[in-house]
ROBA-173060 format. One record per residue: x, y, z of N, C-alpha, C, CB in turn. Coordinates in pm, whole numbers, plus 50000, padded with zeros to 5 digits. Glycine has a CB too. Layout:
BEGIN
XYZXYZXYZXYZ;...
% end
This chain:
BEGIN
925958030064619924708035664669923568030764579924768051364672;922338028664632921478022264545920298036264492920708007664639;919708033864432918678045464382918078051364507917408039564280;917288044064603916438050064724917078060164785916118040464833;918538055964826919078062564864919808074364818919428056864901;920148074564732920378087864606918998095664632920488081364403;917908088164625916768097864622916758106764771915268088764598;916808096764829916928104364978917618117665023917578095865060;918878114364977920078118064976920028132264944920848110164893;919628134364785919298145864718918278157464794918698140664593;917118149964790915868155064880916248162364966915068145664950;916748153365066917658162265180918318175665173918738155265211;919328175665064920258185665039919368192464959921638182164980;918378193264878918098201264807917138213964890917538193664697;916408202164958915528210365070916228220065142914958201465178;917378214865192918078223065337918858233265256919298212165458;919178233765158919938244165107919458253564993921028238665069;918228249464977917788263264903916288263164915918268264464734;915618274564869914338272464910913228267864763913918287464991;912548254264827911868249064767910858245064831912358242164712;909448243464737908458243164805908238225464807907308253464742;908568218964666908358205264672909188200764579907038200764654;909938185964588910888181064492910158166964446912478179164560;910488159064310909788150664308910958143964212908298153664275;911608133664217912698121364172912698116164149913288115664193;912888110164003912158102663948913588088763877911118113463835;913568079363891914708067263805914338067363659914528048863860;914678074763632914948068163468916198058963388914988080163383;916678055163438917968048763409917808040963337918638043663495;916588034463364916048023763215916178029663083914328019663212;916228042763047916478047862944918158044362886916088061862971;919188044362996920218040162956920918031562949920608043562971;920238021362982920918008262991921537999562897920208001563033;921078005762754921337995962645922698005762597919857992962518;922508018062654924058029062556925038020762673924138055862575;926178026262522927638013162571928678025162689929158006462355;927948039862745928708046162818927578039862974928918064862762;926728035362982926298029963104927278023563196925368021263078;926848031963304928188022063427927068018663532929908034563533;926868005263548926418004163640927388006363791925857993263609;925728013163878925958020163988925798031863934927148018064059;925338035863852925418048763804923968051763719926808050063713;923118062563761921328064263765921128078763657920548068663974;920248077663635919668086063522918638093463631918858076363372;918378100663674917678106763768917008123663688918868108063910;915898123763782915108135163688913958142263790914208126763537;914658151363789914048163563957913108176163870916078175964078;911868174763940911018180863932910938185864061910088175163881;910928201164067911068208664166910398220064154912218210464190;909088224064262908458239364237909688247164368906148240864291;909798256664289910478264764401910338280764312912408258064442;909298288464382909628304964353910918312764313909378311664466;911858304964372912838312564395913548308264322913278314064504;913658295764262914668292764143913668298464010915158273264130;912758296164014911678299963861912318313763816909588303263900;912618320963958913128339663948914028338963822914308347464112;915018328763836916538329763787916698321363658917638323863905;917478324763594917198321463415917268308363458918468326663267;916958295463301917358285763350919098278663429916898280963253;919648283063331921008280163336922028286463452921458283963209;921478293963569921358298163691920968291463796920768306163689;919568287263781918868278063836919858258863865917488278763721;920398258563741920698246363753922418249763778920138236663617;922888256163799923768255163832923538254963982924488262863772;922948261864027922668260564175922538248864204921598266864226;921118247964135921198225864201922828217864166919608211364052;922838220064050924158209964035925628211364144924728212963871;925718227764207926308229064301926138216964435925988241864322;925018220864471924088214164583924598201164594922488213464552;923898192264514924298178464461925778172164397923408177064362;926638183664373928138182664334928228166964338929288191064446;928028162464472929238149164499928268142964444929928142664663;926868141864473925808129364416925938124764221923888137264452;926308140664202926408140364029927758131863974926578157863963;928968136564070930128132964042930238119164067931008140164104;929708110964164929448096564190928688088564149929248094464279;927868092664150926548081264111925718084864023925578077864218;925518098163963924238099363815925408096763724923178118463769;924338090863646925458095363468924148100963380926448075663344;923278109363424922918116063317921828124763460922188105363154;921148137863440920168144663513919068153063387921068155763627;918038152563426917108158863413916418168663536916438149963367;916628181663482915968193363572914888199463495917028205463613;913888200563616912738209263531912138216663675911308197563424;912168229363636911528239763724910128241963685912268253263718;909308242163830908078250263784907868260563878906768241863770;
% end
């Protein structure tokens, strides 16, 4: 899978399954390219997301939810995530 589509991908599922007002996805993978655990095919990705309803819930609540959501996208294709709620 290439990045666009990971982005897509996510967007999708994040939207339809919980409530958010806006998501925003960002490639950072350039950050990992030089560490010797890099697999290519595999993205550094970093979700900025307003959603009321996750802000409610501690952090470590919050991201378990997303990481639920995204299960297969995390297990396949990221090798590292960045979450940030506002």
């Amino acid at each position: 899978m290439d990045i666009e589509n990971l982005i897509k991908n996510i967007k999708v599922k994040l939207l339809k399954n919980t409530s958010i007002n806006h998501v925003q996805i960002e490639d950072k993978t350039y950050l990992h390219l030089k560490h010797s655990s890099h697999q290519k095919n595999k993205f550094h990705v970093k979700l900025t997301i307003e959603s009321d309803y996750l802000k409610k819930m501690s952090k470590l609540e919050a991201s378990k939810k997303i990481h639920k959501i995204i299960e297969y996208e995390i297990k396949n294709f990221i090798h590292s995530i960045q979450i940030l709620i506002k």
